[in-house]
C-alpha positions, 0 to 999 in steps of 0.5 A, spaced: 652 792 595 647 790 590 646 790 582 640 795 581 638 795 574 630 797 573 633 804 571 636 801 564 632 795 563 626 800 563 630 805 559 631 801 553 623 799 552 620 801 546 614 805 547 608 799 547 601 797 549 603 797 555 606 804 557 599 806 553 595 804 557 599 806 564 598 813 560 591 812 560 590 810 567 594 816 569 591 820 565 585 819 569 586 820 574 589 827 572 583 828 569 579 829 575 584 831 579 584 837 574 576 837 574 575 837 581 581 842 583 576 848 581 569 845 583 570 850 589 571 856 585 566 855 580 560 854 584 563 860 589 559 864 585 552 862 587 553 862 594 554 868 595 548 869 593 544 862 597 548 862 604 551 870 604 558 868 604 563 874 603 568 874 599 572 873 605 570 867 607 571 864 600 579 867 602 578 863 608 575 856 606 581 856 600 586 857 604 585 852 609 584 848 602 591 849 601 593 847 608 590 841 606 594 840 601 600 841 604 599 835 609 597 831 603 603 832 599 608 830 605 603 824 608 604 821 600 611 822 600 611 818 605 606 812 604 609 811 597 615 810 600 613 805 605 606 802 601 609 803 593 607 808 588 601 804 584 597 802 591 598 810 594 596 812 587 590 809 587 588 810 595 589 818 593 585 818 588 580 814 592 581 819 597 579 825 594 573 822 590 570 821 596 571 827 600 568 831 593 562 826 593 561 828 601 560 836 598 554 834 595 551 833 601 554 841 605 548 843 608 554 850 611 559 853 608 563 850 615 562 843 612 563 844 606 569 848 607 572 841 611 570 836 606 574 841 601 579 841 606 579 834 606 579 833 598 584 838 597 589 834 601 586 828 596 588 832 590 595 834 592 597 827 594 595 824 589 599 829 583 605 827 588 605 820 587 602 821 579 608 825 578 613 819 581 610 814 578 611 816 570 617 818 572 619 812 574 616 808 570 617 810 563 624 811 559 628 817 560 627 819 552 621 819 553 619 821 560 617 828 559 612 828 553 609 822 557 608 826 562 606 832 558 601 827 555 598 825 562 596 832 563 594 833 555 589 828 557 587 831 564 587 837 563 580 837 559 578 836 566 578 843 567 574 846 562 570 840 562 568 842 570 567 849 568 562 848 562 558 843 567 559 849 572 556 854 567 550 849 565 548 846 571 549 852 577 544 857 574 539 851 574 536 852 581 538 854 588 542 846 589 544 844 582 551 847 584 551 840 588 552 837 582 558 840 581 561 836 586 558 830 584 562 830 577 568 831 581 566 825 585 568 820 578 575 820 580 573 814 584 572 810 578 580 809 578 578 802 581 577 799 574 584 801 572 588 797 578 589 791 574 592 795 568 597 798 572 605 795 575 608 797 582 614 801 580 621 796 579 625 802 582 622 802 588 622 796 590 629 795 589 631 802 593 627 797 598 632 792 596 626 788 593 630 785 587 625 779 587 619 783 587 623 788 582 625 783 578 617 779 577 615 786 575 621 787 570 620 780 567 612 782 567 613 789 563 618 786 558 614 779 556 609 783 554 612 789 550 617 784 548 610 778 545 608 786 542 614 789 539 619 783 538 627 782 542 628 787 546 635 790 546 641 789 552 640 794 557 646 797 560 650 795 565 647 795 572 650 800 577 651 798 584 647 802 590 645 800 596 638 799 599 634 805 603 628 802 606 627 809 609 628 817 608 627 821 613 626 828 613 633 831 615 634 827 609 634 833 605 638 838 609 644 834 606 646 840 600 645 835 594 638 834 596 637 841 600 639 845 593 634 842 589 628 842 594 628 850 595 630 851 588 623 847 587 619 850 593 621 856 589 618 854 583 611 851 586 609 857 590 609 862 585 606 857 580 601 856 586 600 862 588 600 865 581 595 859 577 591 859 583 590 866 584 588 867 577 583 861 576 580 861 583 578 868 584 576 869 576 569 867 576 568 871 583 572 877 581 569 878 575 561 877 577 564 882 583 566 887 577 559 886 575 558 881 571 553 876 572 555 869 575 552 866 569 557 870 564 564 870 569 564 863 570 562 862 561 567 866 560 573 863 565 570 857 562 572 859 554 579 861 557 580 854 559 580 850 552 587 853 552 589 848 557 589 842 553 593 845 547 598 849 552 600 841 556 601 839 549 605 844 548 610 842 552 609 835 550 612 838 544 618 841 547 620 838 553 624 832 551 627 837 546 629 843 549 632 844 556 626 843 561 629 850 566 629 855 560 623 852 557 620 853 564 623 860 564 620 862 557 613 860 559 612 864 566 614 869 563 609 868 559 604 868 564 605 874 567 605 878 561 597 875 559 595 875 566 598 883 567 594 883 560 588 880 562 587 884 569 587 891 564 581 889 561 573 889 561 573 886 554 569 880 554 573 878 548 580 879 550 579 877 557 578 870 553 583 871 549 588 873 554 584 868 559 585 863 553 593 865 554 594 864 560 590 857 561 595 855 555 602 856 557 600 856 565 599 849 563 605 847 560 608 850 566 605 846 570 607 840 565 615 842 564 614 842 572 611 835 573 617 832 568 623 837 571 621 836 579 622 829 580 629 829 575 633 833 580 632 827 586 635 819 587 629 814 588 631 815 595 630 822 596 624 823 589 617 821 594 620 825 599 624 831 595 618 832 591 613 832 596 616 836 601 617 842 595 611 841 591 607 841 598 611 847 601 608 851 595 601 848 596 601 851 603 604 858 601 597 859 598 594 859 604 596 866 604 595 867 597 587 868 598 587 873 603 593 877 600 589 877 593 582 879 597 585 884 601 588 887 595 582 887 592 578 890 597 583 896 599 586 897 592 582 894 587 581 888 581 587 890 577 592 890 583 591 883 583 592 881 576 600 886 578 600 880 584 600 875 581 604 878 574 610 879 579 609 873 583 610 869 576 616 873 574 619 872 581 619 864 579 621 865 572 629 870 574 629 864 580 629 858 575 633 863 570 639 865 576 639 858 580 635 852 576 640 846 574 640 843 567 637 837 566 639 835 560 648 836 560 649 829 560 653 829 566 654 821 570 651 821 577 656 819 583 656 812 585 650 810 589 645 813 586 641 813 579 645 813 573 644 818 567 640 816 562 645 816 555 641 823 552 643 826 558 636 827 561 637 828 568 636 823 574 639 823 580 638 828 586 640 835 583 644 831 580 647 826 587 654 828 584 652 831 577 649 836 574 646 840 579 653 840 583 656 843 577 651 848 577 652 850 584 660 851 583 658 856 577 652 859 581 651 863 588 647 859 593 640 862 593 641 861 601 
């Protein structure tokens, strides 16, 4: 048995320069993630028009996208793991910058489909580790709103892309390509290597408390050189290292509990977010406007994203995570129902608008709640297993929306997706664990911070434990 104490000794820092500039580091790579997420279904549009493709086929290439993902995800987990959350972050995001520049270059819609794949898998292992890695890295009081600001920032990338998208895809038969060029830029990640730090915590869940205790020296120099002594952190808790977690790992029912809970909320936020954004500009040209209109008007929708991440900024470290996420599916689905009931242009923005908003906050809550319910042991795997799951669910979810269309219309897709959100929002509200009761975490795994936001595996002998005495098991 060890001491372990890079969880308090981060906890107790004050907010400096040099969480400022992990944030924007993150930040970026979030924005390109954002930014190369829709490149597919923004440019879709268009070749149908140059190759002929049907709606089918986009059905096909987006749901092995997503398949994509779903490798990406757990094959993350996994290396940050064994390889460290800084290095994995960075390899991703290089990864999926380099596969989206190879789409400028497709010459069919069977290489273009293999090098979205290949980015898709990118993107998601990228949001995985960039998910653990703010988790880790910043203190409890303040983890949810850094989380939120990430995503403020990076977020931009979608409108971004879409108002690029709508300028230069009209242009000429292959300025679409330069679409793919811009969601290329994640590359640009390189620069900010030297600004960021391995995560203490994982290298003391690998029993590296030298290497822990260099980085924890580094960090609190430099916050301490900027804002003065710091103060004493708590006590250390004692656990023992793992070096390893296998899959069978969250079988175990204080990881299995919170890995299905957080399945559950990944696919029906896949599902419904994706199969709103991915399918706007393609269903609204089908309905009848131009290609040039359908992909402006989901570009004006998608301004609300900024202003919905920093929504949550606003709320997530004061209110609890579960129902502020229950609030804003719901939300969701009564917007997207709405904006699938009309052909007006201004309230297909409007309603558009809505839902970019709060689904962004959504996806800023989830970011912040899903690593909070897992260990450092369990918290790549867990996270990666679930949020890969639901990445992988949406490779029925473009079939399922384009079979809906072509035998019962545009507006059965918009119930689709309403209800989805709604299924995700009652499971959330009946079965989701409290993350802010302030319980002890048993011994062995990560304490609790002081303010009570969660940290241990649903919670290891905390929270979620109490929650499932109280509650029926889902299963």
């Amino acid at each position: 048995m060890h001491h372990s104490n890079a969880l308090n000794r981060l906890d107790r820092l004050p907010i400096s320069r040099f969480h400022k500039a992990t944030l924007l580091a993150v930040s970026f790579a979030y924005f390109f993630e954002f930014a190369d997420i829709n490149t597919f279904a923004t440019t879709a549009p268009k070749l149908i028009h140059l190759w002929g493709i049907t709606v089918d086929q986009i059905a096909y290439v987006t749901s092995l996208s997503f398949v994509g993902m779903f490798i990406g995800s757990v094959v993350a987990a996994s290396l940050a793991d064994r390889w460290g959350r800084k290095r994995v972050l960075v390899w991703t995001t290089v990864f999926f910058g380099l596969f989206s520049f190879a789409s400028v270059f497709s010459w069919d819609l069977v290489s273009l489909g293999v090098f979205r794949v290949l980015t898709s898998a990118g993107l998601s292992a990228m949001t995985v580790v960039a998910v653990i890695y703010v988790n880790e890295m910043y203190p409890a009081r303040v983890r949810g709103k850094f989380q939120a600001y990430a995503i403020v920032v990076g977020i931009c990338g979608t409108p971004a892309t879409n108002l690029i998208a709508s300028a230069v895809v009209p242009l000429s038969d292959w300025s679409w390509r330069l679409v793919f060029l811009w969601g290329s830029l994640g590359l640009l990640l390189v620069l900010f290597t030297r600004r960021l730090k391995e995560s203490p915590r994982w290298h003391e869940s690998r029993g590296e408390y030298d290497k822990a205790e260099t980085v924890l020296r580094e960090i609190e120099t430099r916050v301490s050189a900027e804002l003065g002594p710091l103060p004493e952190p708590a006590a250390p808790v004692r656990e023992t290292a793992s070096t390893k977690a296998p899959l069978k790992l969250l079988l175990q029912r204080k990881y299995l509990m919170p890995t299905l809970l957080l399945t559950v909320l990944w696919v029906t936020q896949t599902i419904g977010f994706f199969g709103y954004s991915s399918w706007a500009p393609t269903l609204l040209a089908k309905e009848g406007f131009s290609v040039q209109k359908s992909v402006f008007y989901v570009a004006l929708t998608t301004v609300g994203a900024p202003l919905g991440s920093y929504l949550a900024a606003l709320v997530t470290d004061r209110f609890e995570r579960k129902w502020c996420l229950v609030g804003f599916g719901t939300l969701i689905a009564v917007c997207g129902l709405l904006y699938g009931l009309t052909f007006d242009p201004v309230l297909i923005v409007v309603f558009g608008f809505l839902v970019n908003m709060f689904e962004r906050g959504y996806t800023a809550l989830g970011y912040a709640y899903s690593p909070e319910l897992f260990d450092t042991r369990s918290r790549s795997l867990g996270t990666g297993v679930s949020y890969g799951l639901g990445r992988l669910s949406n490779a029925a979810g473009p079939l399922i929306v384009a079979a809906l269309y072509d035998t019962s219309g545009y507006r059965s897709v918009f119930f689709f997706i309403a209800g989805t959100w709604l299924v995700g929002a009652l499971v959330l509200a009946v079965f989701g664990p409290l993350t802010r009761g302030g319980a002890r975490s048993a011994p062995g795994t990560d304490p609790q911070p002081g303010d009570g936001t969660g940290d241990a595996p649903g919670a290891a002998g905390g929270h979620l434990s109490r929650l499932t005495r109280k509650t029926p098991s889902p299963s």
